[in-house]
Every structure is written in C-alpha cells, then in structure tokens.
C-alpha positions as CSV (number, residue, x, y, z in Angstrom):
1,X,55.7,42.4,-24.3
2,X,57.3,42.7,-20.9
3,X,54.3,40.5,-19.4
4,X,55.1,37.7,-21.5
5,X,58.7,37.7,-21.8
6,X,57.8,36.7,-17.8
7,X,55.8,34.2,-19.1
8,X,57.9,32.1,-21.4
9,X,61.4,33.0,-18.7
10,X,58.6,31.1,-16.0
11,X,57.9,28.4,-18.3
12,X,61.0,27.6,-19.0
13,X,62.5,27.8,-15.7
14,X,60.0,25.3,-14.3
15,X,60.5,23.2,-17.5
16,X,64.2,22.7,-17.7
17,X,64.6,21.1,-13.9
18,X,61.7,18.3,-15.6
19,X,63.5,17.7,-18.0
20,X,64.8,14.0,-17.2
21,X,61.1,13.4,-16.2
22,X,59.7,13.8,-19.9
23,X,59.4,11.6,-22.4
24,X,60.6,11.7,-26.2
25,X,56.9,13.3,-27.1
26,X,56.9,15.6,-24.1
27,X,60.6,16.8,-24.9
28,X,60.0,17.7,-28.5
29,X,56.8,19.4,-27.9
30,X,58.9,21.1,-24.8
31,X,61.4,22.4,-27.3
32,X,59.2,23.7,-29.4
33,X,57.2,26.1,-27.0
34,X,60.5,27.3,-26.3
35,X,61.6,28.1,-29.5
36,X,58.4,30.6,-28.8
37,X,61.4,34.1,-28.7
38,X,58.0,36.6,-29.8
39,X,54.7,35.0,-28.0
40,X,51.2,36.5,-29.5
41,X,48.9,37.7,-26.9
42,X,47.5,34.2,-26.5
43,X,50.6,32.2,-27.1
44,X,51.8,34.2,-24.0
45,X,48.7,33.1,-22.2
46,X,49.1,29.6,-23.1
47,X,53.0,29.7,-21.4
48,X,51.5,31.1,-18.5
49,X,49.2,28.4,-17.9
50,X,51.7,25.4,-18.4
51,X,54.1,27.4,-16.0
52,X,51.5,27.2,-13.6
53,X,50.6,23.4,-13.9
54,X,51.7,20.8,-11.4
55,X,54.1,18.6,-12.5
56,X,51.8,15.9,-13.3
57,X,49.5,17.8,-15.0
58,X,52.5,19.6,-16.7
59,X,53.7,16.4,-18.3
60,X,49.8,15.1,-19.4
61,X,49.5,18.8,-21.1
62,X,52.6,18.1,-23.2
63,X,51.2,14.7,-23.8
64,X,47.7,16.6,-25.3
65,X,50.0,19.1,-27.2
66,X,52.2,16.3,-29.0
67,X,49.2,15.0,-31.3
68,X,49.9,11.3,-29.9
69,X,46.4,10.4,-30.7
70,X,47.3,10.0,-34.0
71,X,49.6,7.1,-33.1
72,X,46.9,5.5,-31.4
73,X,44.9,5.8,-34.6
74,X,47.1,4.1,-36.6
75,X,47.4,1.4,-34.4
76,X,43.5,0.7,-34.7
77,X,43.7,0.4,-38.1
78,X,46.0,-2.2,-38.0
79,X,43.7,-4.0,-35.8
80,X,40.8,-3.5,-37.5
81,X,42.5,-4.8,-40.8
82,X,43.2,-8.0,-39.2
83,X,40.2,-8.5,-37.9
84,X,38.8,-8.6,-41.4
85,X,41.0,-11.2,-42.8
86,X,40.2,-13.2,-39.8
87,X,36.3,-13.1,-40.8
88,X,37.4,-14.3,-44.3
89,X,39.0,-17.4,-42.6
90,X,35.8,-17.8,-40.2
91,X,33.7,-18.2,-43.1
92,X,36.0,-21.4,-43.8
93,X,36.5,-22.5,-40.9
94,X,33.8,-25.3,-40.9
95,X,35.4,-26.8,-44.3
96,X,39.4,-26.3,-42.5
97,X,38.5,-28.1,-39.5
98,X,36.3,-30.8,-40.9
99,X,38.1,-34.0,-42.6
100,X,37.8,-33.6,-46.4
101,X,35.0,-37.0,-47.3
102,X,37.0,-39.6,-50.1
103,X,36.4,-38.8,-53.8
104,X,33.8,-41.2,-53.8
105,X,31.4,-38.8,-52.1
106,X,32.1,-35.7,-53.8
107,X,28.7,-35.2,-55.5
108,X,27.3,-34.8,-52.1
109,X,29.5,-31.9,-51.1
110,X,28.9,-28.1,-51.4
111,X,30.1,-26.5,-55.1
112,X,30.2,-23.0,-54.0
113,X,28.8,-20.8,-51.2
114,X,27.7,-17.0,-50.2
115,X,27.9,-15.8,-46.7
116,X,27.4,-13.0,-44.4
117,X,28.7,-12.2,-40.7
118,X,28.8,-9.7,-38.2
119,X,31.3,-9.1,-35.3
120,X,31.6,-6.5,-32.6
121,X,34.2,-6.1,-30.0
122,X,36.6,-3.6,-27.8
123,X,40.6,-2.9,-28.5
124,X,42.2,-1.6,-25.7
125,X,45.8,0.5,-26.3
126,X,46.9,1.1,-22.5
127,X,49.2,3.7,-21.2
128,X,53.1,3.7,-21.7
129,X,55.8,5.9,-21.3
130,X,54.9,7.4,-24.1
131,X,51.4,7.9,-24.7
132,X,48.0,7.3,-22.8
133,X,45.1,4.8,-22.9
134,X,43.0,4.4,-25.4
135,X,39.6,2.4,-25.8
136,X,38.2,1.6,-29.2
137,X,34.6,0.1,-29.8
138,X,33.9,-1.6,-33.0
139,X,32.1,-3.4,-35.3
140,X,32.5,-5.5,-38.5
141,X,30.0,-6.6,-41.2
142,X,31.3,-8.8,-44.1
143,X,29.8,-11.1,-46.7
144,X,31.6,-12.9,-49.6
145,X,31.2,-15.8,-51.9
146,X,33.2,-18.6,-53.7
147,X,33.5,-21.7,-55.8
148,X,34.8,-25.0,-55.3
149,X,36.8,-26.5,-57.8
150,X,38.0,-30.2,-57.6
151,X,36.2,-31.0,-54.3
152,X,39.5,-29.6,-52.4
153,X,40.2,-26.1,-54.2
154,X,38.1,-22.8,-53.1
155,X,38.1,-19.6,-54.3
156,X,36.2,-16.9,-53.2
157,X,36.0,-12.7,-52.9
158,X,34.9,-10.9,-49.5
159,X,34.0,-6.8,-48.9
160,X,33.5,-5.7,-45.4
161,X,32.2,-2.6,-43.7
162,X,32.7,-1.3,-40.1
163,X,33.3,1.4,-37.6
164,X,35.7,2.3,-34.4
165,X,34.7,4.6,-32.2
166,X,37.7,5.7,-30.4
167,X,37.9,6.9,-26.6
168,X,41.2,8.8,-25.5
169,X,39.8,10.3,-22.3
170,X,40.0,13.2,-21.8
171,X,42.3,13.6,-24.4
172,X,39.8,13.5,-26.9
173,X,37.4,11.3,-29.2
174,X,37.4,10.2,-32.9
175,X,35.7,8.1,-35.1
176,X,36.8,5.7,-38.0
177,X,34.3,4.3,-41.3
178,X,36.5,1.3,-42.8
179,X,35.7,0.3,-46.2
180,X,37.5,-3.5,-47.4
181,X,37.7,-5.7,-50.7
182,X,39.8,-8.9,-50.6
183,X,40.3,-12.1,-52.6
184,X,41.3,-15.9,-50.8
185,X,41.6,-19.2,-51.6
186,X,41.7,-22.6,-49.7
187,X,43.7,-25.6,-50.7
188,X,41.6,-28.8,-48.1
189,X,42.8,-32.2,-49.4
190,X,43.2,-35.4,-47.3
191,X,46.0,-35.0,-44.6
192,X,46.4,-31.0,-44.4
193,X,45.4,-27.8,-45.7
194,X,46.8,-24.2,-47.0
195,X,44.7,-20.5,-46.7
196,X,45.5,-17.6,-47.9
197,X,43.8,-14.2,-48.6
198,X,45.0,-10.5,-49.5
199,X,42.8,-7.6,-49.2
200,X,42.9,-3.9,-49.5
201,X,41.5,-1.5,-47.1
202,X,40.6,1.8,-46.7
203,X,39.8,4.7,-44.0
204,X,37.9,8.3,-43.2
205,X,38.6,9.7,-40.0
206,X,37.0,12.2,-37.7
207,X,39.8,13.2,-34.9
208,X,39.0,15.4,-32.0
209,X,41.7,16.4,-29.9
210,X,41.4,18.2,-26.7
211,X,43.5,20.4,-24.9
212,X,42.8,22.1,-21.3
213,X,45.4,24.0,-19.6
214,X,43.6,25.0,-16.3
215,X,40.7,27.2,-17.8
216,X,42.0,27.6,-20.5
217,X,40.9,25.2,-23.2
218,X,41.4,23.8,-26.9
219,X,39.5,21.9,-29.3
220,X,41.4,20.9,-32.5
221,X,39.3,18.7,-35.8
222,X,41.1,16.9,-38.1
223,X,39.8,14.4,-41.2
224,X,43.0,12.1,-42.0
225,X,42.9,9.4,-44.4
226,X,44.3,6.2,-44.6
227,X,44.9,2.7,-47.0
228,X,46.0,-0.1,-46.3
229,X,47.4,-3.9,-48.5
230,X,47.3,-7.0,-45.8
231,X,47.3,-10.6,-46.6
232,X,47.5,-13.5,-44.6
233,X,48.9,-17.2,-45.5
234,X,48.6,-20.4,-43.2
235,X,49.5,-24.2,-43.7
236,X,48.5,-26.9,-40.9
237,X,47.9,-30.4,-40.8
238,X,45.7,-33.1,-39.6
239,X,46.0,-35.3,-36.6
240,X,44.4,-37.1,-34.2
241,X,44.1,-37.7,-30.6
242,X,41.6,-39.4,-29.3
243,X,38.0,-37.8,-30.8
244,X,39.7,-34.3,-31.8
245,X,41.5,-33.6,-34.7
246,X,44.3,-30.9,-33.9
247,X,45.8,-28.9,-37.0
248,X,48.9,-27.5,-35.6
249,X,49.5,-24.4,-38.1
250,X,52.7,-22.1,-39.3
251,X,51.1,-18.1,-40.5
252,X,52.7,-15.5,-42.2
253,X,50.7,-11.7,-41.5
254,X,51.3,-8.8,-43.2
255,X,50.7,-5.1,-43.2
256,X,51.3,-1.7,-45.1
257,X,49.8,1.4,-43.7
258,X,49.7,4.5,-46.3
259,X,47.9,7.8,-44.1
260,X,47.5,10.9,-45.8
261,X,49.0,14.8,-44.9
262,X,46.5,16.6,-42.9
263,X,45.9,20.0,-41.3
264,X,43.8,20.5,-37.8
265,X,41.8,23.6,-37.7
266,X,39.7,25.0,-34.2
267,X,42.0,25.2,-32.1
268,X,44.6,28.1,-33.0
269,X,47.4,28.5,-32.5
270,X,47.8,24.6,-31.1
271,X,46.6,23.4,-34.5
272,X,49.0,20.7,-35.6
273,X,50.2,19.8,-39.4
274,X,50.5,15.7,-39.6
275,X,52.8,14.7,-42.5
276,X,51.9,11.8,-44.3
277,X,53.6,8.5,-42.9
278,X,53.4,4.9,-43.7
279,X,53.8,1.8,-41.8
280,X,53.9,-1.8,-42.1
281,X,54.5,-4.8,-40.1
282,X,55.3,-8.6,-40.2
283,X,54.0,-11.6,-38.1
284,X,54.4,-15.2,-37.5
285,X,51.6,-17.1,-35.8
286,X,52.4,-20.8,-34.5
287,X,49.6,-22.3,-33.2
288,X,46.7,-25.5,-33.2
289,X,43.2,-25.6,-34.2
290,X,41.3,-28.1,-32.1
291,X,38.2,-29.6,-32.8
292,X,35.7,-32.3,-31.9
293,X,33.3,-33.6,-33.3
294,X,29.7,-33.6,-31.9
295,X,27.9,-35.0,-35.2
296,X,25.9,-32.3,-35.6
297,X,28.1,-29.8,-33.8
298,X,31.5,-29.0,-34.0
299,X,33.4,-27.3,-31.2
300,X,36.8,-25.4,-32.3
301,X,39.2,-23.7,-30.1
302,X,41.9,-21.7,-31.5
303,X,45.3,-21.1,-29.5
304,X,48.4,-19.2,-31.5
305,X,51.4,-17.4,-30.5
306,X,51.4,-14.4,-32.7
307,X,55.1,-12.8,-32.6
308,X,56.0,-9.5,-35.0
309,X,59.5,-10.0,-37.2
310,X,59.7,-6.6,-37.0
311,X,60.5,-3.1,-35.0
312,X,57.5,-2.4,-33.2
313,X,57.8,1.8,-33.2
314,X,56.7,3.9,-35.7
315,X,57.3,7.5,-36.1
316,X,54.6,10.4,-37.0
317,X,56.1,13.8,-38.0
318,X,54.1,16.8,-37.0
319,X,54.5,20.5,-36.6
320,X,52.4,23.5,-34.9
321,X,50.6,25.5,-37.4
322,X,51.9,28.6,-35.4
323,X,55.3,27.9,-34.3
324,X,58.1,25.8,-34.4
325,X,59.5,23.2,-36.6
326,X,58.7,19.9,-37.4
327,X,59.2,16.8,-34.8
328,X,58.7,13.2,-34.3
329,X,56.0,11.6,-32.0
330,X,56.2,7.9,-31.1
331,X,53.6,5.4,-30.8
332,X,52.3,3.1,-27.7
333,X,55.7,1.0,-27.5
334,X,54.1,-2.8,-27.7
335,X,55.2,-5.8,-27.6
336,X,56.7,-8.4,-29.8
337,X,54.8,-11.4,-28.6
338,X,51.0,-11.4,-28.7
339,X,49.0,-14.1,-27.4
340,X,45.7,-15.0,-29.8
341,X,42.8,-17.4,-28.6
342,X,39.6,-18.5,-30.2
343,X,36.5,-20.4,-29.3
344,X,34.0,-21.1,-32.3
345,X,30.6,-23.4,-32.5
346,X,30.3,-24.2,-35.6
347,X,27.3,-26.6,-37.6
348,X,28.9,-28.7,-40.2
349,X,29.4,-28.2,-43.7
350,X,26.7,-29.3,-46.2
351,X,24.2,-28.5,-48.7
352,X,21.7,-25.9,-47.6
353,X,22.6,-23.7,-44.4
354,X,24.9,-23.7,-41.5
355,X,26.1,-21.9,-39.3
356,X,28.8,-20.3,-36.7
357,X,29.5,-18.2,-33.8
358,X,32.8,-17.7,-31.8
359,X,34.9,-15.5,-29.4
360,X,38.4,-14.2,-29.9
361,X,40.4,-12.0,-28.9
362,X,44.3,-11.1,-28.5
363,X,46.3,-9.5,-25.2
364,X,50.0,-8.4,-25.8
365,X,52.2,-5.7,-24.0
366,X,50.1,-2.6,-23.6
367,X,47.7,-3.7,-26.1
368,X,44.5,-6.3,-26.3
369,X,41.0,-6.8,-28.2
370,X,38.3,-9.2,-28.4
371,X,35.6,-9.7,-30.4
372,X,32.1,-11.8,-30.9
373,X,31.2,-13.1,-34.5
374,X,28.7,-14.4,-35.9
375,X,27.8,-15.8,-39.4
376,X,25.8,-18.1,-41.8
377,X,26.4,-19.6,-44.8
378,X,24.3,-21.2,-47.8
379,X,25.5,-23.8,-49.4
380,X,25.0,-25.2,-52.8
C-alpha cells in the first residue's frame, strides 16, 4: 500500500504543474485517475507508468484513456449518411441538369427507371486540440427505382450498403457495416427544378481501442450501435450562358444521430462505459450546377458552399468501469464552413441505358473526404 500511495503522490505531482497544458478530455480523464484514494495492484502500476511518461507522451496517454475515438466515430457516420443521399441525387442528376423537352415530345421520354451505383472514397478527421487524426476508408453500394408521372414528377425509393474502415493510429482501429432505406422525389418542369429525399440509416460497430503506457499495454472491444433520420431538400434554376446551362441552387441538410449505451470489455480496469448520446445537425448549401452539353456527353461540375446553422461540438459522456465518475469528452472541433465540389460525366437521359461517373469530395476545418462514383441506369 506504501508502494503505491508513492505512485499516485508521483503522478499527481507531475500532473498538477501540466495542468494548463491539457485539454478539456485530458483534464477530465486527469481528474479522474486522481480520484484513485485506494489503487489495486495494477491501478498502482498504471500511475506509475503515466508518472514516468514525458510530457508529450503524458498528454497522448490521456488522450488514449478519454475514449475520444468514439467522437471520431460519430462523426463518420454523419459523413457516411450524406454521402448516401448524395448517390440518390446522382442517380438524377442526368434528368436535373438536362432541359426538360416541350410536351409535345413526351412519349419519347423515359416513364420510370432502376439503377445501381457504387462509390469508394477516404474521410479524413485531422488532429485538434482536442482529439487526434483519424482516417476512414469506405465504400457505398446503392440501387433504387422510380416512376415518372406527368413528364416532370419523379418518385422513387433507394437502399444502400457500405462499410468504413476506421484508422486512429496508434490509437486504435474499428470498423463500421451501414445499412440505408430512403424515399425522394424530383419536381423538373421548364425553367427550374426542386429535389428532395429522406432516408433512415443504421449502424454496427467494431471499436478497438488501444492503450500503451511504456510496456505496459491495453486493448479495450466495444460493439456500439447507432441510427440515424437525414433528408435533404434543394431548388435551382435554369440559365444560360453561352453553351452551359448553370442551375444556381439554395439546400437545406439535415441530421439526427441516435448511438446506443455500451460497455468495453479486455482491457480492465481502463474499460470505459459510453452513455447513449444523440446528435443532429443543420446545413445550408449555396451553390451552381454547371453543365455543357456535348450531344452525346454531358459534362457537370458541381461547386457549393456548404455552412452548418448549428453548434458544431457534441458531447459523449463516459465513465471507467473501475473508478471514477462519469465525464464529458468533446469531439474534433470543425468548422462551420465546408467547401463541396463535384465533377460528373454523365450520358444523356433516354430510353434504354445510360450512364455516369464523377468525383467529389468536401474539405473544411480539420475535416475532408472524397469519393469516386459510379452508376448506370435503365430506362423505360
């Protein structure tokens, strides 16, 4: 008991004089080792090893403690759910950005459609003051279908499936299996048009955290849950400049994010409890579709400014199995302005096949993606 009485006086003494240094994760998880009055033999080993860390590796070992890859986690979600609405508008894009032919040539167009695409890309959450990097690699694959009423009214139902496999470093790995169902409609007379779409998502998660304090090292598991409700509206218009028609455009995003309590287990006593938490966020995009017209090929670039109406923090709480009460751990503090571009090839819309590719992507503060897509169509 002596022995690691010495322990925790050491830790805290080389603590305390950081103190300004840490961050909100780092403090929290810093006052709960020292609520630590009784240490267990290995709880006293563990207070030993972080009295002996640098001060660097002092503050990256709090970091590991905190849990903070869960924030990252959410975050990826979010992504990932966007990206499936934007497949749902890809799969339209060749009826948006083409001009709607007069009534008089309505027998000729399409009456309904099926389609299937596939997309695969990186999202990279970079290091902040409050948590570290974090690299996901992903992939979507989606297929829908839908009816044309009228010439000008579509309405259509989409399911998607895809992974993320996430990369903290040497803070650990996990893995994400997305599940998605979602209705949308398009409204393409003369002069303009209006999208919209709603969907429902949801997630199983495999979460391994590591921890490594000098020799001494950690592994804890964790299979956390998640659902999410997103839907997407947008209203542009048609003019023209020389050969290209340009649609500027006025969206409305939104998110809620519903994860499930779960317990680690593996790596006693650093095992954490995550509480369940939800989150949700709002976004305006103001932007331009531009396209010309190649008579059997259209070229369409995408540029929006993508700005959240809300708060961009969100707060997990979580507690140590072993010790200690519960406390707060922040996410990767981004920004409010994102800046989204596009460039698709797409073959125009008629009877019978056609087809589509583009690149996208989106870089904001301490956060970016991009993706390739890919999809056909059939036609009827």
């Amino acid at each position: 008991m002596k022995n690691q009485s010495l322990y925790l006086l050491a830790f805290i003494t080389l603590v305390f004089p950081l103190f300004g240094e840490l961050n909100k994760n780092q403090r929290n998880v810093q006052e709960q080792l020292q609520s630590i009055t009784q240490p267990t033999p290995q709880e006293g080993m563990i207070l030993n090893e972080l009295a002996n860390l640098e001060e660097k590796e002092l503050q990256h070992a709090l970091n590991q403690l905190s849990g903070e890859q869960y924030t990252s986690l959410a975050v990826a979600h979010e992504i990932t759910g966007s990206n499936f609405l934007h497949h749902i508008y890809a799969s339209l894009r060749p009826t948006i950005i083409t001009e709607p032919c007069p009534y008089a040539c309505c027998s000729e167009l399409p009456i309904g459609g099926i389609w299937l695409q596939g997309a695969g890309g990186q999202t990279f959450i970079n290091n902040c003051k409050h948590a570290h990097n974090t690299l996901s690699n992903n992939y979507l694959v989606s297929a829908g279908a839908h009816f044309i009423y009228d010439c000008d009214l579509t309405f259509g139902i989409a399911a998607g499936y895809g992974e993320n496999h996430l990369d903290y470093h040497r803070d650990g790995k996990g893995k994400s299996r997305y599940g998605f169902g979602g209705l949308y409609g398009l409204y393409r007379p003369l002069g303009y048009y209006i999208f919209a779409d709603l969907a429902y998502g949801n997630s199983s998660n495999t979460l391994k955290r590591h921890i490594q304090l000098n020799d001494l090292g950690f592994a804890s598991h964790s299979r956390p849950e998640s659902h999410e409700i997103l839907g997407y509206i947008e209203t542009g218009m048609d003019c023209f400049l020389w050969d290209l028609l340009v649609q500027p455009f006025l969206g409305l995003e939104g998110n809620a994010i519903f994860c499930s309590r779960n317990k680690e287990w593996g790596g006693s006593p650093l095992n954490l409890s995550v509480s369940s938490h939800s989150f949700g966020n709002v976004y305006s995009h103001l932007g331009a579709h531009i396209t010309m017209d190649m008579s059997y090929l259209l070229v369409s670039a995408d540029v929006t400014w993508k700005f959240r109406l809300n708060p961009a923090h969100h707060k997990i709480a979580v507690r140590f199995q072993s010790f200690g009460d519960k406390f707060n751990i922040k996410d990767v503090k981004r920004g409010q302005s994102y800046f989204e571009g596009a460039l698709a090839i797409v073959t125009p819309t008629c009877r019978g096949f056609n087809a589509y590719a583009e690149i996208s992507g989106f870089v904001g503060y301490h956060s970016a993606a991009y993706q390739g897509l890919i999809g056909v169509k059939l036609n009827w």
